[in-house]
N, C-alpha and C positions, 0 to 999 in steps of 0.2 A: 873403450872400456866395456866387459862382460858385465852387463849387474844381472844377478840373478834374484829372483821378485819370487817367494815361497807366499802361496795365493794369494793373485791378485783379484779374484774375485769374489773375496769375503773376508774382511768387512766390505762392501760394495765398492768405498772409499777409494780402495785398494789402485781401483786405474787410473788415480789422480795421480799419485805418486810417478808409477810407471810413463804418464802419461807426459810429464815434467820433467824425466830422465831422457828420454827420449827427444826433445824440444833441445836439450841439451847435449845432442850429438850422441846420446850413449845407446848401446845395441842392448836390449831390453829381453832376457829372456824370462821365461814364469813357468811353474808348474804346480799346477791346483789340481781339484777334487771335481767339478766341472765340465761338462763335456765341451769342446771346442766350439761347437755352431751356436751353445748358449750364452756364448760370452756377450759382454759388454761390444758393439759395435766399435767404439772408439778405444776400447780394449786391444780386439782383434787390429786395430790398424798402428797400435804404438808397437805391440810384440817382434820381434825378429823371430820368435820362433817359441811355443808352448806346450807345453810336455802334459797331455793332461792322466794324473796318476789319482782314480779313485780312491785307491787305499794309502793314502798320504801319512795316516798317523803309526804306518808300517815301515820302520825307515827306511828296511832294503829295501823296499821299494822306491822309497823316496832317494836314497844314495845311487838307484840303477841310472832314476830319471834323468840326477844331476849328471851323471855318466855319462850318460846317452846325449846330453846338451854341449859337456865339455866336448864332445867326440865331434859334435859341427861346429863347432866355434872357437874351440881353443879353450886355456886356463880362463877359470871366474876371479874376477879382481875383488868384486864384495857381493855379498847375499844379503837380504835382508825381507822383512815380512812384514816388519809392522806392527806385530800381532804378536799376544803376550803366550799364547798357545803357542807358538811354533819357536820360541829361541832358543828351547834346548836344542831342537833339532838344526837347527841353524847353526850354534858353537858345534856341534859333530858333522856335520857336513866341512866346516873350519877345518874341522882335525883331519877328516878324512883327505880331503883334497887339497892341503895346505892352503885356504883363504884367509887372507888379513882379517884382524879382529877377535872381539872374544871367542872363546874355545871354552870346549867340556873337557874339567866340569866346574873350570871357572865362572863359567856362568850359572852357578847355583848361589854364587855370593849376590849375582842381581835379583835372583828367582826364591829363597827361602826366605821367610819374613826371620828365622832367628839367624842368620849369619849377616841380615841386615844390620841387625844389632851394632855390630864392629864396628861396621864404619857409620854409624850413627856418635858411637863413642868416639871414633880417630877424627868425628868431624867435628866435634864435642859440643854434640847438639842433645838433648836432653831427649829421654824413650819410656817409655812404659817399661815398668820390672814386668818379668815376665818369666816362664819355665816350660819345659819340651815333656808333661807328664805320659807317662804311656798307660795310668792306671789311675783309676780312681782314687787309691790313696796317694799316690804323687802329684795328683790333683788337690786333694787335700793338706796335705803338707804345705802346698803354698798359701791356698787358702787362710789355713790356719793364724800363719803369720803375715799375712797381709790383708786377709778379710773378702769379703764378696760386695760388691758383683764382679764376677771376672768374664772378658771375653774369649772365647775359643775357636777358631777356624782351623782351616789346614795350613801347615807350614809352608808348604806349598801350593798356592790356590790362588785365586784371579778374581779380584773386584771382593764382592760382599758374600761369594758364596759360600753357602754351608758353614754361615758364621753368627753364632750364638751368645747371647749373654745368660750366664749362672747368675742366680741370684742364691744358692740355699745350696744345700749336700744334697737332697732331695733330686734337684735338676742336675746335678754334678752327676750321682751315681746314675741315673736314666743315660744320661750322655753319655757317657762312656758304656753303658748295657748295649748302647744303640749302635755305638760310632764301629762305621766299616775297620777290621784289625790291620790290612795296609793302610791304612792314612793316617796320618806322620800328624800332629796336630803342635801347635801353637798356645799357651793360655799367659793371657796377658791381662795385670787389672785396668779396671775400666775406666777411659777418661771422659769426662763430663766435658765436650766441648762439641765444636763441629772443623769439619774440616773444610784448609782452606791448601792449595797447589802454588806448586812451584811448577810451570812445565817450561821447555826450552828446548835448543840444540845446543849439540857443542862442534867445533871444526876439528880439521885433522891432528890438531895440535891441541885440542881438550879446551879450548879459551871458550868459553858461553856468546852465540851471538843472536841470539834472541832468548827471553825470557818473558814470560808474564805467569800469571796468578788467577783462581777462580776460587771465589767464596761459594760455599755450598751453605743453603740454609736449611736443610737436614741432613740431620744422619742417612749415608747410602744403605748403611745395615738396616736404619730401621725403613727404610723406601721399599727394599726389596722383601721382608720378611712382612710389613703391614699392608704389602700394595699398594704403596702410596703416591704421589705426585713427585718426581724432584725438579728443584730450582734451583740453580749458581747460575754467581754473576762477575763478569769482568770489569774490575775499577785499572782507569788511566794511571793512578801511582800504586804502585807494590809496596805494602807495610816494610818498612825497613829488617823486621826481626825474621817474614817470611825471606825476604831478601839475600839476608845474611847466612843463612840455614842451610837454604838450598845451596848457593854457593858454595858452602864448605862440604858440603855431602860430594857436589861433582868435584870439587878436588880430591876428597878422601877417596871417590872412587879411580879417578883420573880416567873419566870415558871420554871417548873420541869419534867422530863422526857418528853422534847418536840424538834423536828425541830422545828425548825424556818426560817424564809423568812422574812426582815426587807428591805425597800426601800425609799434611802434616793435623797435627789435632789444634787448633785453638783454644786455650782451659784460661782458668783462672788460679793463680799462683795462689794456696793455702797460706802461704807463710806472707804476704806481701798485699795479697790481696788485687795483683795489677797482673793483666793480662799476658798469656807466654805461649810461644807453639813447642811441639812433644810430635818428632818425627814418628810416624807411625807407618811407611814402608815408602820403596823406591820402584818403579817398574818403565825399563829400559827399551822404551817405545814411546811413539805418543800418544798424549791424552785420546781418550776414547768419548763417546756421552756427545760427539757433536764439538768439542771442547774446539777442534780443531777448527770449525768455521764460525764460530765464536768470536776466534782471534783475528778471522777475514774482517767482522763487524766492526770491532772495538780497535784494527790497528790500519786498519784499508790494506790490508797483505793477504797474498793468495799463499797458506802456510805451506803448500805442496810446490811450490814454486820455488820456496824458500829452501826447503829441505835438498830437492835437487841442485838448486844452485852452489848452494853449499859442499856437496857430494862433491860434486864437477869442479868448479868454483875455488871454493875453497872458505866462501862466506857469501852472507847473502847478495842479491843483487839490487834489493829494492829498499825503501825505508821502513826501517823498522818500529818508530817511534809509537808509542799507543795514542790515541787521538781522542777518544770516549767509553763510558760504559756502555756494556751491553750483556745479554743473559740470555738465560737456556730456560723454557718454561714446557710443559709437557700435561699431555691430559691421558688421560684412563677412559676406554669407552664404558666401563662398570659403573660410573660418575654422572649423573643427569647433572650438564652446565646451563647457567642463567642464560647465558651467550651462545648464540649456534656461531660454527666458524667463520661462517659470509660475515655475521655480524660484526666478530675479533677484526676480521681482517679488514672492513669496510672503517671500522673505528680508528685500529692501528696501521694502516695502511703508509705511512709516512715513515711508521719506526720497526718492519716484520723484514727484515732481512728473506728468512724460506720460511716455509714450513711444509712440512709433509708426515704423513705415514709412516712410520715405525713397522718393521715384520721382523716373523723371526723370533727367536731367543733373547733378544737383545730389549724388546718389548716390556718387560717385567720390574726390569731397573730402570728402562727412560721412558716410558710411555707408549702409549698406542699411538698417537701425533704429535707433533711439538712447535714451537715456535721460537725462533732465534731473535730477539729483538734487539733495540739498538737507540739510544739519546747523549745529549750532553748530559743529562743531570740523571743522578742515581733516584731520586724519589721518584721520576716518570718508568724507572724499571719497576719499582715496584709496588705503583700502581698499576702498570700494564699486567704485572704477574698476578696481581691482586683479581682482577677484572677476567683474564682468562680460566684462573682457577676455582672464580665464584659459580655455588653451587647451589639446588634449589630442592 
């Protein structure tokens, strides 16, 4: 098998993957942004061969490279990146070289928060009302009739960025004065809840063979726009309603040989008064945030292992079952803590799976350091989170 790996060397993660494909007999090609002698060591030794193209978000460029790769090695059997940046260019590389899988510009039903919609409805899972205004009073009109605060992002956009809560016409009209004229926007009202995942694979055949779930105890909008801490955590049983949600979303989409990353709102039902999830988007990668070694903690499975196996395979090859909770905790050096880290780690030293260093852009939404912890019982999570994040 050709797999072709669209940068492997960022997110860092990236050589895991490759590195699991490769273990698995498969001939590993890549082409990043990256100069060759920078690579990851254990990068350099999984590759068959790496195309390195500086100007990657250029696609002839990036169609020359895949060229230039076919040319020593034959047809590519599947591409794949990982990474929510690069899958349009991945479904046109599909179209271009005829490789299995989504294609453009069917993959804008995984990539636009409003064509998500659909199959939120064909999975008949409940969504924020929501409308695509290009203008302030199209803004308002919705308003009107459904009232403020409303949230606003770009329809097409990655994580929490560039995504705003209205509360008044005031901040409406500013927004739209401001907002760049290419960018496609989103305005959706606002759910009072937090979010909690569905993540998983699916095999050749679209059947789910791993799932779990992370509770996040704040909002990621308000993390990234306050500067703030975030925390989620992984529990050993999946609430039934998240369960059933995500499920019917990967049928409604019917993906195949893919991670997944599903994030839903947690609210409370007005009319009932009893707790309910409100699909709030899908993105056809895996969980990002560490999420992934998270589920090493809380299931004893190496996820990169998993994911090749599967590719190759056809399903995993280890067990899957979750074992305990565990959680994602993160500091800010802007933050004077009670605790220096010797201290964290001299205390928890029993239940800290890694921690390390954060760089990069990525810094903002997860921290400057973080810690991956790990117990039987959910209250030792958060105390431990309790104890790392106290400040003075």
């Amino acid at each position: 098998m050709n797999f072709l790996y669209i940068s492997p060397n960022f997110p860092t993660y990236g050589w895991k993957f490759c590195h699991f494909l490769k273990q698995n007999g498969v001939n590993v090609l890549a082409i990043g942004d990256q100069p060759y002698e920078q690579l990851d060591s254990q990068l350099k030794a999984d590759l068959a061969e790496y195309y390195y193209c500086p100007n990657m978000v250029n696609y002839d460029d990036l169609y020359r490279a895949t060229a230039c790769l076919i040319s020593h090695h034959g047809k590519i059997d599947m591409v794949r990146s990982n990474n929510e940046f690069w899958l349009i260019a991945e479904a046109k590389l599909r179209n271009d070289f005829n490789i299995p899988g989504i294609r453009y510009p069917e993959i804008m039903d995984h990539k636009q928060k409003s064509k998500m919609k659909a199959f939120f409805k064909k999975a008949k899972v409940e969504f924020a009302d929501y409308c695509l205004p290009k203008n302030f009073e199209e803004g308002k009109a919705f308003t009107d009739k459904l009232g403020y605060p409303v949230v606003v992002k770009p329809d097409d956009g990655v994580g929490a960025c560039d995504t705003y809560t209205l509360h008044n016409d005031n901040e409406m009209e500013f927004f739209f004065n401001h907002k760049p004229a290419e960018v496609s926007v989103i305005m959706e009202t606002f759910i009072d809840g937090h979010v909690e995942t569905f993540d998983g694979m699916t095999d050749h055949d679209g059947n789910i063979v791993f799932c779990a779930s992370q509770i996040y105890h704040h909002s990621l909008m308000d993390i990234v726009n306050n500067d703030e801490c975030i925390q989620y955590h992984n529990e050993p049983k999946m609430e039934k309603d998240i369960e059933k949600a995500g499920k019917a979303i990967v049928k409604a989409y019917g993906i195949k040989d893919l991670y997944f990353h599903f994030e839903f709102f947690r609210t409370t039902d007005p009319k009932t008064g009893k707790s309910k999830v409100m699909a709030l988007e899908v993105n056809m990668r895996p969980p990002g945030g560490m999420i992934t070694e998270i589920y090493e903690a809380s299931h004893d499975i190496n996820v990169y292992k998993l994911w090749a196996d599967t590719i190759v395979y056809g399903k995993p090859q280890d067990d899957t079952t979750p074992k305990r909770f565990s959680g994602y905790c993160c500091r800010k050096d802007r933050f004077n803590y009670k605790y220096s880290h010797n201290e964290i780690m001299e205390m928890f030293k029993d239940n800290i799976m890694e921690s390390a260093r954060i760089e990069g852009i990525t810094a903002r939404a997860m921290g400057d350091s973080f810690y991956i912890i790990y117990s039987d019982k959910l209250q030792d999570i958060y105390d431990m989170m309790n104890t790392i994040n106290e400040r003075v």
